[in-house]
C-alpha positions in Angstrom: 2.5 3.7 -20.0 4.5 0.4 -20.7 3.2 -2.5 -22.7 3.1 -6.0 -23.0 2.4 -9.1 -25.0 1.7 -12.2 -23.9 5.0 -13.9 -25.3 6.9 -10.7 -24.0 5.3 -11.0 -20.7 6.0 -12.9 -17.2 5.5 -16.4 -17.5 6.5 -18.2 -14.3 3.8 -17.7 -11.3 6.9 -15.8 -9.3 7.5 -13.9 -12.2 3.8 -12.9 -12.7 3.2 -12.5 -8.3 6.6 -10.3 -8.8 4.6 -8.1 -11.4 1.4 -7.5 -9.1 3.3 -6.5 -6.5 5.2 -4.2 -7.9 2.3 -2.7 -9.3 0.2 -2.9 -6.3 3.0 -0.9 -4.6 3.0 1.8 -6.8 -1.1 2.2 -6.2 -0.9 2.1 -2.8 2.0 4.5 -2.9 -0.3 6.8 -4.9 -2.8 6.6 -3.0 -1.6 6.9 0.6 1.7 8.0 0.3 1.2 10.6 -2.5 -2.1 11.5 -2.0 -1.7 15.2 -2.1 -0.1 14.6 -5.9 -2.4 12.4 -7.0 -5.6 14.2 -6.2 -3.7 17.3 -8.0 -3.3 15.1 -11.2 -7.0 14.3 -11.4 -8.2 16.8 -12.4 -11.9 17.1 -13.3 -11.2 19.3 -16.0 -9.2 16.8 -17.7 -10.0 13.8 -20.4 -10.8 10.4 -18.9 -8.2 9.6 -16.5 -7.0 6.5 -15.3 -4.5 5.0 -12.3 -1.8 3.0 -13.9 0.9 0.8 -11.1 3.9 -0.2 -13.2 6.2 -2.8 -12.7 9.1 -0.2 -11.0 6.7 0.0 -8.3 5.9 3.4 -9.5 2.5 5.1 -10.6 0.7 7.3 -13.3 -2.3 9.0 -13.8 -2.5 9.2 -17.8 -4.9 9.1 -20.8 -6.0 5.4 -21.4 -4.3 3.6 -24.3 -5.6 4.2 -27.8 -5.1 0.7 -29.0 -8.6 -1.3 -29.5 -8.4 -3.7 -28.0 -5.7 -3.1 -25.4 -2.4 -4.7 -24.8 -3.1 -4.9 -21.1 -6.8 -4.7 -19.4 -7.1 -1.1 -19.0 -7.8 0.1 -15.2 -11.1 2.3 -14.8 -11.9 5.2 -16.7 -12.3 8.7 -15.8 -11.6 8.4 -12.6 -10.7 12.1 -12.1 -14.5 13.2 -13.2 -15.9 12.3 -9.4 -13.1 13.9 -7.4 -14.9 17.1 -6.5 -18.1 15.3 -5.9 -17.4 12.9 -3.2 -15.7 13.1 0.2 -12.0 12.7 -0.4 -12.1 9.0 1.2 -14.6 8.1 -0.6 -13.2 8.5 -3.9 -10.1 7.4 -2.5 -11.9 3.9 -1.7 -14.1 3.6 -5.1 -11.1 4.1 -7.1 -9.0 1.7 -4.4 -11.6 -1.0 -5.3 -11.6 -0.7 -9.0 -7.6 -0.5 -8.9 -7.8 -4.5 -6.5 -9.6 -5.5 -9.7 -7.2 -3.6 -12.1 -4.4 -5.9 -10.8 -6.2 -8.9 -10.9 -7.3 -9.2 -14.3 -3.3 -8.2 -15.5 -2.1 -10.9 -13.6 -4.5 -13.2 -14.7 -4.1 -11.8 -18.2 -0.3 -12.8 -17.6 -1.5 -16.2 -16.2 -3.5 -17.2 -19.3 -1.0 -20.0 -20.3 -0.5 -21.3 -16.2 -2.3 -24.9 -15.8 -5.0 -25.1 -13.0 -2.7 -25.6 -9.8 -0.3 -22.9 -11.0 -2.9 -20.7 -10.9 -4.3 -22.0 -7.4 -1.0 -21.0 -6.4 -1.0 -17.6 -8.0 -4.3 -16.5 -6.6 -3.1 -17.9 -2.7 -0.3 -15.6 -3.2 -2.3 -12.4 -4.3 -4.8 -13.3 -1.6 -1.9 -13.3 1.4 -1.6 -9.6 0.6 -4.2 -6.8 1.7 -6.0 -5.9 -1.0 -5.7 -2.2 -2.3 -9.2 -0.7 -0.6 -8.3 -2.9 2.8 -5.2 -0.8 2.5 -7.1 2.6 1.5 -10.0 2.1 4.2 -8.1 0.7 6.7 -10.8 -2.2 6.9 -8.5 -3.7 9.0 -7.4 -1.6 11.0 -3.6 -0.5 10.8 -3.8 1.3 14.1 -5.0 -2.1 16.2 -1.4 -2.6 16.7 -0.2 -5.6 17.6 -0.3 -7.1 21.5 3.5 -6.5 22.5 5.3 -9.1 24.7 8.7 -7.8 26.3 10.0 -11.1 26.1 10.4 -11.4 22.5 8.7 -8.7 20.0 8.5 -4.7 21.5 10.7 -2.3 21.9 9.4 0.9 22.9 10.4 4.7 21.8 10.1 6.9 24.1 8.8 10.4 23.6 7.0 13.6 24.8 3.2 14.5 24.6 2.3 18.4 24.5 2.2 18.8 28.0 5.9 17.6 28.7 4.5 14.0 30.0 6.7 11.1 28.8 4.5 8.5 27.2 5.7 5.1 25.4 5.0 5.2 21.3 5.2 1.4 20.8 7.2 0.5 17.2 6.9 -3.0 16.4 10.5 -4.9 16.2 11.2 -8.0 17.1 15.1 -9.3 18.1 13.7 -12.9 18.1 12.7 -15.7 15.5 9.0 -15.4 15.2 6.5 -18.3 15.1 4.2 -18.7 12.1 1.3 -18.2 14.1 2.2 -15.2 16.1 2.4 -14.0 12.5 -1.0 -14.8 11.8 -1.7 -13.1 15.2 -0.6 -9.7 13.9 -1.1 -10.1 10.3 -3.7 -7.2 10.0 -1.2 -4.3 10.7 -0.1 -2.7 7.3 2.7 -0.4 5.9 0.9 3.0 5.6 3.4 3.3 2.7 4.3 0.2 1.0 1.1 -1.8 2.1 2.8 -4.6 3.4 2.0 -7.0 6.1 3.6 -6.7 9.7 6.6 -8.9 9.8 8.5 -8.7 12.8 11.8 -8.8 12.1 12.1 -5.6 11.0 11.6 -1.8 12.5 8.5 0.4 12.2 7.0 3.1 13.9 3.7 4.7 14.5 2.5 8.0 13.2 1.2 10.1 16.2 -1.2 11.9 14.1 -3.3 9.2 11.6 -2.0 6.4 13.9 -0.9 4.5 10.7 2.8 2.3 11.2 5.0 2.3 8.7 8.2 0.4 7.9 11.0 2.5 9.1 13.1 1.9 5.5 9.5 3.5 4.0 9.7 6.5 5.6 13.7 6.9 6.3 13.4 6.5 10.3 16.2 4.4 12.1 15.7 2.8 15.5 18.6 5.3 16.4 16.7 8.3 15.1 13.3 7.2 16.3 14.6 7.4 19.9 15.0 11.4 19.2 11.6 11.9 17.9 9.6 13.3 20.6 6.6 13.7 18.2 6.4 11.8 14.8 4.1 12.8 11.9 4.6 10.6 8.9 5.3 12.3 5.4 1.4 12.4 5.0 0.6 14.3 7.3 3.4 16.7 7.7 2.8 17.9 4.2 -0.8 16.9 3.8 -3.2 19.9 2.3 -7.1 20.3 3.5 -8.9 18.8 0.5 -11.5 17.7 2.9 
């Protein structure tokens, strides 16, 4: 787990926004993408717990840190003692909420010297992004795609249902410029993967099984490829285990 003091730390509000985001990526990673790992590495059995994002954008489930007080607010504790006593998604969404204000409090830790407009400005940006549990929960909803107009913003990918029908799988992709408030139109469809907000000038595609779109650089699907996928199960659920 990597450290930080406030003279070592980011100072400018991009450089701080550039630090929550990289660790709200890693979270969200762990807890969507890398589910089936992280539920192994709670284990109940185990010390106190806790869900660290890091600055690489990755995450870790470690001990908490010894120093007293800590470099960095700490995240919650023992998060791996409720596991087996709650329905999957429902630990998945406690700890999702405790991790939204995890990130907060380390970016407002980082923000301590930042005058009263800087951090205005800091907070607008965090608040542009879904937050960690709207991500989790899918409070708002990542399968209301977005209302597709063939003039400027679908493509469609064509592929077969289990009874040899062909049926259109929309994936959102837009050749066009797209207007600020058509953005605001579909801003509540989110990266299953990465978390991040439906932009559309670049390529996703819709899992067939959890309904969840993902960018197609997140899960390694190319326009080209997607047109041969007659059936596509994101990396969750191709490899996810029954916990439930």
């Amino acid at each position: 787990m990597e450290m930080a003091t406030i003279s070592s730390s980011p100072r400018s509000v991009e450089e701080i926004f550039k630090d929550y985001s990289a660790r709200r990526a890693g979270i969200v990673r762990a807890l969507t993408y890398d589910v089936d790992e992280f539920y192994s590495n709670c284990d109940p059995e185990k010390e106190n717990l806790c869900l660290y994002g890091h600055p690489n954008e990755t995450w870790e489930v470690t001990l908490p840190a010894e120093e007293v007080p800590p470099e960095l607010p700490e995240p919650a504790l023992g998060i791996n003692f409720a596991r087996d006593g709650m329905h999957i998604r429902d630990w998945l969404s406690l700890i999702a909420v405790h991790t939204d204000s995890w990130l907060l409090s380390v970016a407002f830790y980082f923000g301590a010297r930042l005058n009263r407009n800087e951090r205005k400005r800091l907070f607008s940006l965090i608040n542009d992004q879904p937050t960690v549990f709207e991500v989790v929960t899918e409070r708002k909803p990542i399968k209301d795609k977005p209302n597709m107009d063939s003039s400027n913003k679908s493509r469609s990918n064509t592929k077969r249902s289990n009874d040899g029908q062909l049926k259109s799988t929309q994936t959102l992709y837009n050749d066009n410029y797209v207007e600020e408030e058509e953005e605001d139109e579909h801003g509540e469809t989110f990266c299953g993967c990465c978390g991040g907000n439906y932009s559309g000038d670049e390529f996703w595609i819709g899992c067939d099984i959890c309904e969840r779109w993902y960018h197609g650089k997140c899960v390694k699907i190319t326009p080209a490829k997607a047109e041969s996928i007659k059936h596509y199960k994101c990396p969750s659920c191709a490899t996810k285990k029954v916990h439930m």
